[in-house]
C-alpha positions as CSV (number, residue, x, y, z in Angstrom):
1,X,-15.6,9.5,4.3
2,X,-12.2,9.7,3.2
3,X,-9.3,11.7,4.6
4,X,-5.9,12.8,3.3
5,X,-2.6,15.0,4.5
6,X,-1.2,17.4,1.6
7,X,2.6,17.7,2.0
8,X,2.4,21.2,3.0
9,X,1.7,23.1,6.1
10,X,4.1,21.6,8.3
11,X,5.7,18.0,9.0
12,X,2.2,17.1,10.1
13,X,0.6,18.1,7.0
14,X,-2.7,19.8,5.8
15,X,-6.0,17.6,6.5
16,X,-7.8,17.4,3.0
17,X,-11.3,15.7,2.4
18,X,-11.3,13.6,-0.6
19,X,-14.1,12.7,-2.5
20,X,-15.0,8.7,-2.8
21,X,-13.9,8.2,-6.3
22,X,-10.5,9.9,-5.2
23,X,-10.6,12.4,-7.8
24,X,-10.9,15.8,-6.0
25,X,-10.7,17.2,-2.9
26,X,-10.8,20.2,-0.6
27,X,-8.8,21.1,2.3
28,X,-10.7,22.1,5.7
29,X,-8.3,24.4,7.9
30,X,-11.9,25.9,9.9
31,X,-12.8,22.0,11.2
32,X,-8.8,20.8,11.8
33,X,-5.9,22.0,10.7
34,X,-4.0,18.3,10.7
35,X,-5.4,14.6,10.7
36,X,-4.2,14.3,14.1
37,X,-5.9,17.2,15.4
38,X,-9.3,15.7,13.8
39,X,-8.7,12.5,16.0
40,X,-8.0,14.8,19.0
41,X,-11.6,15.9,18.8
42,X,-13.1,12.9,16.8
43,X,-16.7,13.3,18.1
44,X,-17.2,16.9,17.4
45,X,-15.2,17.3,14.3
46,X,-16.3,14.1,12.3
47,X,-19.8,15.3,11.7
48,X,-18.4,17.9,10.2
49,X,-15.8,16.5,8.2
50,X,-18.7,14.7,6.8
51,X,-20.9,17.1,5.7
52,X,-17.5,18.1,3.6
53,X,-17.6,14.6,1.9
54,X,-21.4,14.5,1.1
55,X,-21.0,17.9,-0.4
56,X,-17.9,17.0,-1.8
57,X,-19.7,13.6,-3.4
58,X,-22.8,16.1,-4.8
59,X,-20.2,18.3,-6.8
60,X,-21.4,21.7,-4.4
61,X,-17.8,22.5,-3.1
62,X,-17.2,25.1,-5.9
63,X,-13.2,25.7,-5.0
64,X,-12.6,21.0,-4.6
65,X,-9.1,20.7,-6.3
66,X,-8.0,17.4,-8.8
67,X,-6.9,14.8,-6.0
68,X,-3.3,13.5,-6.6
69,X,-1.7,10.9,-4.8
70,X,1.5,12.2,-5.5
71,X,1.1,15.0,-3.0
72,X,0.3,13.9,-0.3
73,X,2.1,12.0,2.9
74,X,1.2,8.8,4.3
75,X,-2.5,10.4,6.2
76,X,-0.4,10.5,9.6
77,X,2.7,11.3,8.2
78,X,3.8,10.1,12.1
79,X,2.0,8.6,14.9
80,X,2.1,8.6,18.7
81,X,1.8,4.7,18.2
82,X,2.2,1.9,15.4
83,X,2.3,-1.1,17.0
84,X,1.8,-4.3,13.8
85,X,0.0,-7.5,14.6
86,X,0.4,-11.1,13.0
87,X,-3.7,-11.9,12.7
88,X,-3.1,-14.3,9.6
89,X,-1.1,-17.6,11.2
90,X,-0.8,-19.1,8.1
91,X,2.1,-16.6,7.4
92,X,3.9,-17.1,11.0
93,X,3.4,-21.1,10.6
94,X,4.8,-21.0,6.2
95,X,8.1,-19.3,8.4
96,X,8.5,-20.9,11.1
97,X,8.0,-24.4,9.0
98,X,10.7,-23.6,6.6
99,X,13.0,-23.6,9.7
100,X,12.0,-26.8,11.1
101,X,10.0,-25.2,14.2
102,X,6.8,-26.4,15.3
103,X,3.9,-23.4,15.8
104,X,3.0,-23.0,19.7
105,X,-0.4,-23.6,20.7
106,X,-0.6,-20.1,21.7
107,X,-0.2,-18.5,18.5
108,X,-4.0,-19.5,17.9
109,X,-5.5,-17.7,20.7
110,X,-2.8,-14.7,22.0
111,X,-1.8,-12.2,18.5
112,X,1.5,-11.6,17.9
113,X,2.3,-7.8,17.7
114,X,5.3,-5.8,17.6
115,X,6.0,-1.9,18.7
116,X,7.0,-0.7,15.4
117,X,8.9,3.1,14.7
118,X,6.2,5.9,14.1
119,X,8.0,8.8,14.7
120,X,8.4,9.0,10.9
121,X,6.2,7.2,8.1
122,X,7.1,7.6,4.4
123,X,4.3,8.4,1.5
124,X,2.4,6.4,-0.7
125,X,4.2,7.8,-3.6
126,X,7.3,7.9,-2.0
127,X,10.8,5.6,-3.1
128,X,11.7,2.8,-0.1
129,X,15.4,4.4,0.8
130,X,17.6,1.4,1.8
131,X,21.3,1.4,2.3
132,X,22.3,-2.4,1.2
133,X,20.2,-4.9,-1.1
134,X,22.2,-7.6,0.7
135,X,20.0,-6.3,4.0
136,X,16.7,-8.5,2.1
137,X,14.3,-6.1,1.5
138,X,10.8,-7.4,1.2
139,X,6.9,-5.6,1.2
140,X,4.4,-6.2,3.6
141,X,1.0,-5.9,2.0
142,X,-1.3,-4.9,5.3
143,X,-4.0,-3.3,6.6
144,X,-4.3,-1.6,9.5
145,X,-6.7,1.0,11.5
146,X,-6.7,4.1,13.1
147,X,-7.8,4.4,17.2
148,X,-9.3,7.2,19.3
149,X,-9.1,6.9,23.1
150,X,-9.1,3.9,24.9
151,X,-8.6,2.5,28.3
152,X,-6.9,0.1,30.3
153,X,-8.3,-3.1,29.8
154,X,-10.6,-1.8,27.1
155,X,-12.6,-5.6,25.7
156,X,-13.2,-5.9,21.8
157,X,-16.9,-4.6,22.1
158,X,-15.5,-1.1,23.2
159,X,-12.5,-1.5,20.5
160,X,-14.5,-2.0,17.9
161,X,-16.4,1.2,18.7
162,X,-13.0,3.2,18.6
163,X,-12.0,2.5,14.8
164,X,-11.9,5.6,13.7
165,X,-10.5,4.7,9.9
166,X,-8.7,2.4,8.2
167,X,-5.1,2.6,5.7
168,X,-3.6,0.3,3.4
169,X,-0.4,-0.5,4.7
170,X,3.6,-1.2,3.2
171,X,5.2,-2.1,6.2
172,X,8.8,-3.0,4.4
173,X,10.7,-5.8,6.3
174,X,15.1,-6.0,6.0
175,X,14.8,-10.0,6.3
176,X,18.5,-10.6,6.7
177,X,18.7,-8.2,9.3
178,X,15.7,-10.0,11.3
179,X,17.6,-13.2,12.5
180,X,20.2,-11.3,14.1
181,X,18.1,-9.5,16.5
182,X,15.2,-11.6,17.1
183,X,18.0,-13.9,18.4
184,X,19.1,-11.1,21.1
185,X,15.4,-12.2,22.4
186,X,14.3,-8.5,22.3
187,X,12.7,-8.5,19.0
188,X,12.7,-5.8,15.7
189,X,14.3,-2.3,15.8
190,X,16.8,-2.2,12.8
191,X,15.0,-4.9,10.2
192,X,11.9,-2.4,10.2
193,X,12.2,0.9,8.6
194,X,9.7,3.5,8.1
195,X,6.4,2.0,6.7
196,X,4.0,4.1,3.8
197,X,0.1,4.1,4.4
198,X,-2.0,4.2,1.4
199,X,-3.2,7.8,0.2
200,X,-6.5,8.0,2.0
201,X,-7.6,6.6,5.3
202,X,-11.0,6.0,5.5
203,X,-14.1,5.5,7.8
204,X,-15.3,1.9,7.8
205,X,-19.0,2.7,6.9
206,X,-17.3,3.2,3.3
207,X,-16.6,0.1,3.1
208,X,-20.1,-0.9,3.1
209,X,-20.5,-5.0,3.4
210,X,-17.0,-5.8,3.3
211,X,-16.7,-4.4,6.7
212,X,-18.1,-7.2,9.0
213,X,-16.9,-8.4,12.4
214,X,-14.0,-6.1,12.1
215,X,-12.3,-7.5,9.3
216,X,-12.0,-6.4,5.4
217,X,-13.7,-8.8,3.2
218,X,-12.0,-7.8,-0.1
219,X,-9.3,-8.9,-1.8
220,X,-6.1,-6.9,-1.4
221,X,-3.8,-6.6,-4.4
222,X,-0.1,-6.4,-4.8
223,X,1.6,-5.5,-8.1
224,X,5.5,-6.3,-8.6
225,X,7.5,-4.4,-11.3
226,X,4.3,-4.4,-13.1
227,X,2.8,-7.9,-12.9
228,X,0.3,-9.2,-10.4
229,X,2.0,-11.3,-7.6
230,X,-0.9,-11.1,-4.9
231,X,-4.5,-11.2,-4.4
232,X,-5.4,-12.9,-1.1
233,X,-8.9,-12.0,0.4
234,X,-8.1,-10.1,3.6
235,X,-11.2,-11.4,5.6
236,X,-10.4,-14.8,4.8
237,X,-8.1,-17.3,7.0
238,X,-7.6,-13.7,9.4
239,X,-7.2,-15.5,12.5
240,X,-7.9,-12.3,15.1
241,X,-10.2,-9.4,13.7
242,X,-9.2,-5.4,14.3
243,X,-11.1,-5.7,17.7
244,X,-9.3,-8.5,19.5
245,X,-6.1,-7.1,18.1
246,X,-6.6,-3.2,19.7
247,X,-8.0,-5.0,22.4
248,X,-4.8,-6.7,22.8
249,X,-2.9,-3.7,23.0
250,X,-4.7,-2.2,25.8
251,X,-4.3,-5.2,28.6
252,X,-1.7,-3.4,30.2
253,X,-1.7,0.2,28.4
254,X,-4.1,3.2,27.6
255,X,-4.7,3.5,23.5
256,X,-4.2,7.7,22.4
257,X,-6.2,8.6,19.9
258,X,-3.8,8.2,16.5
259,X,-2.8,5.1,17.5
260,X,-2.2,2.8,14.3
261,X,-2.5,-1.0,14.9
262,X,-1.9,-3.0,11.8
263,X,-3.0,-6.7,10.6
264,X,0.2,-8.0,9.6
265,X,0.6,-9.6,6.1
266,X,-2.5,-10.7,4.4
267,X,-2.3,-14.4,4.1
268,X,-4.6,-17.1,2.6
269,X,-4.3,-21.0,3.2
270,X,-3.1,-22.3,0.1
271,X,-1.9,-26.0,-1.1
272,X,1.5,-26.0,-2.6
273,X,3.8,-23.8,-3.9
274,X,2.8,-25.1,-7.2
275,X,-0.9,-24.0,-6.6
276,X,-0.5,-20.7,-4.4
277,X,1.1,-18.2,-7.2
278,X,-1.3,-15.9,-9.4
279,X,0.4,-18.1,-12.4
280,X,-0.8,-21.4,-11.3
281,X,-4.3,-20.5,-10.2
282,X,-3.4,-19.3,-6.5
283,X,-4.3,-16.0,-5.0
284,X,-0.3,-15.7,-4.3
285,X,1.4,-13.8,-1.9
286,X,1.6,-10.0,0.3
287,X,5.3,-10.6,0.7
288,X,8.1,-12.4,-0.8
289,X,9.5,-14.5,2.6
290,X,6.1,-16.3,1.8
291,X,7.3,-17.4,-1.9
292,X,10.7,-18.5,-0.5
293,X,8.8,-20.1,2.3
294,X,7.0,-22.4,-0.1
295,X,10.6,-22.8,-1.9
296,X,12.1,-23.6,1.3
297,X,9.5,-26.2,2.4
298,X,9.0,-28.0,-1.3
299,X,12.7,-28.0,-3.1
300,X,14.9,-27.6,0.4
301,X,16.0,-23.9,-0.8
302,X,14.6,-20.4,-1.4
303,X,14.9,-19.6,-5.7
304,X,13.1,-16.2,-5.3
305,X,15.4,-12.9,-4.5
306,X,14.1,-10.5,-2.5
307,X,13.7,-6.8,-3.8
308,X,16.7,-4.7,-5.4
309,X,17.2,-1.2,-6.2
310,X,15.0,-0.5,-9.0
311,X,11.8,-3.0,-8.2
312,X,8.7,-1.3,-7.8
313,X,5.6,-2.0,-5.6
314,X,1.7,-1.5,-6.0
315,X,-0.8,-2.2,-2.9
316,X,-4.5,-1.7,-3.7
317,X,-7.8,-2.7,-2.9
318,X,-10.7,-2.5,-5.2
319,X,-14.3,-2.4,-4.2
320,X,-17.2,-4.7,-5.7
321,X,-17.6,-1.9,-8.9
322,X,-13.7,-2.3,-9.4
323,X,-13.2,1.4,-8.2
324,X,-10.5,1.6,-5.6
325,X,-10.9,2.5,-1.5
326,X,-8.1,3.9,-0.9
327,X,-5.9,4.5,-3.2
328,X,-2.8,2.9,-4.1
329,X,0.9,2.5,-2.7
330,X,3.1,2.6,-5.5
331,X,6.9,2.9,-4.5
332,X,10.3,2.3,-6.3
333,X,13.4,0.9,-4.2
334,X,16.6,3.0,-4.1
335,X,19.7,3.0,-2.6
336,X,19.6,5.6,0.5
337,X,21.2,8.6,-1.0
């Protein structure tokens, strides 16, 4: 099924249920008043919630409204946790290659993950407020899941069995503010704002085949002022699946239900930088520090600019008949007002 928050009703929202080809919905106030609340009670409210959708899918839910992406907030429009993974090495070794530094064994068998900020995500629709240009702003084309309760210790099996759904993710990066405090050796606070989740989160049985060992096999898709800069397959060359990477989080800490835990940037191995871009037959990049990586590492100097006030985003991801999942991230950079 698929599952939305209408801006309205409070900061949390209004749960809606969205029909699969995202073009009406219906809001269900008698299951769960808020997305959140629905994850609360996940085992008693889902059935529900899905006897909406099939009605919803059949045309019999006589007051459905057109769905609009517009209007609604990121599906938790906050989070008790958002904590974002690095599953795809080949990003982390493009980065740390084009500053001369070797990748630790490590990286290969223990993820990468940072506590991001959750007390406030922004909407799909919504512009990326940023107060400098000279700060670096870049996207971050992810994907990431949704919990329910976990323990302590909790291994992949049981994590896999806890996905509730699954979001599209922006998770904008301020690279020029990144070197100053990963240097303080206590990692990112101020070079990650508030991220945007795609429209609709979604259980993974809607995903059909493309859902296998706990990754997304389809391609994920980024737009840039209009033209197609990315479309890396997000099963492939993902170095530790949804499972290991929840799993992760709980060695030393209990998982609430609403925790978010995202994939970091979708990243495919590619040759060169003259055979990785969408213009020389490459399934380019989720970000642009990947771009200036290849820059870095082939001419001795980044050539492409990071995003400016005015640039606008698309993040999407199309299933097998071309119709899309879960709708798309479109956002417009502007100077914080």
């Amino acid at each position: 099924m698929k599952l939305a928050t209408l801006k309205q009703g409070g900061r949390d929202g209004t749960l809606i249920v969205v029909d699969r080809t995202l073009t009406r919905y219906t809001p269900v106030p008698q299951i769960a008043a808020t997305l959140q609340a629905a994850l609360d009670n996940w085992e008693q409210v889902a059935p529900q919630l899905q006897t909406v959708y099939d009605a919803l899918n059949r045309n019999e839910v006589a007051d459905a409204k057109p769905f609009d992406s517009q209007a609604v907030h990121s599906p938790l429009p906050r989070a008790y946790q958002w904590a974002d993974g690095s599953a795809y090495v080949n990003h982390v070794e493009l980065v740390r290659r084009a500053r001369g530094a070797e990748l630790p064994a490590s990286f290969w068998t223990d993820p990468l993950m940072y506590q991001g900020g959750s007390d406030s995500f922004i909407g799909p629709r919504d512009d990326i407020p940023v107060p400098s240009e000279e700060w670096g702003i870049d996207l971050e084309a992810e994907i990431a899941v949704i919990t329910g309760d976990l323990p302590i210790g909790a291994t992949p099996e049981q994590t896999a069995g806890a996905i509730r759904l699954l979001m599209l993710v922006n998770d904008v990066s301020l690279r020029n503010l990144i070197p100053g405090e990963l240097a303080k050796g206590f990692g990112f606070f101020q070079s990650k704002p508030a991220s945007a989740f795609s429209p609709v989160a979604v259980t993974p049985d809607e995903l059909g085949d493309a859902w296998q060992d706990t990754k997304v096999h389809r391609p994920l898709t980024v737009h840039l002022n209009g033209k197609l800069f990315g479309n890396p397959d997000a099963g492939t060359d993902m170095t530790f699946n949804f499972a290991q990477l929840v799993a992760h989080v709980t060695k030393s800490r209990e998982v609430e239900a609403g925790s978010i835990i995202g994939s970091g940037t979708v990243s495919n191995k590619q040759g060169n930088l003259h055979g990785s871009s969408i213009e020389n037959g490459g399934v380019g990049y989720c970000c642009l520090a990947e771009v200036r990586m290849y820059e870095t590492i082939e001419t001795g100097a980044p050539q492409t600019p990071f995003l400016k006030y005015g640039d606008t985003v698309k993040i999407e991801m199309l299933d097998a008949q071309g119709q899309s999942i879960f709708g798309a991230i479109e956002q417009r950079v502007v100077p914080n007002s």
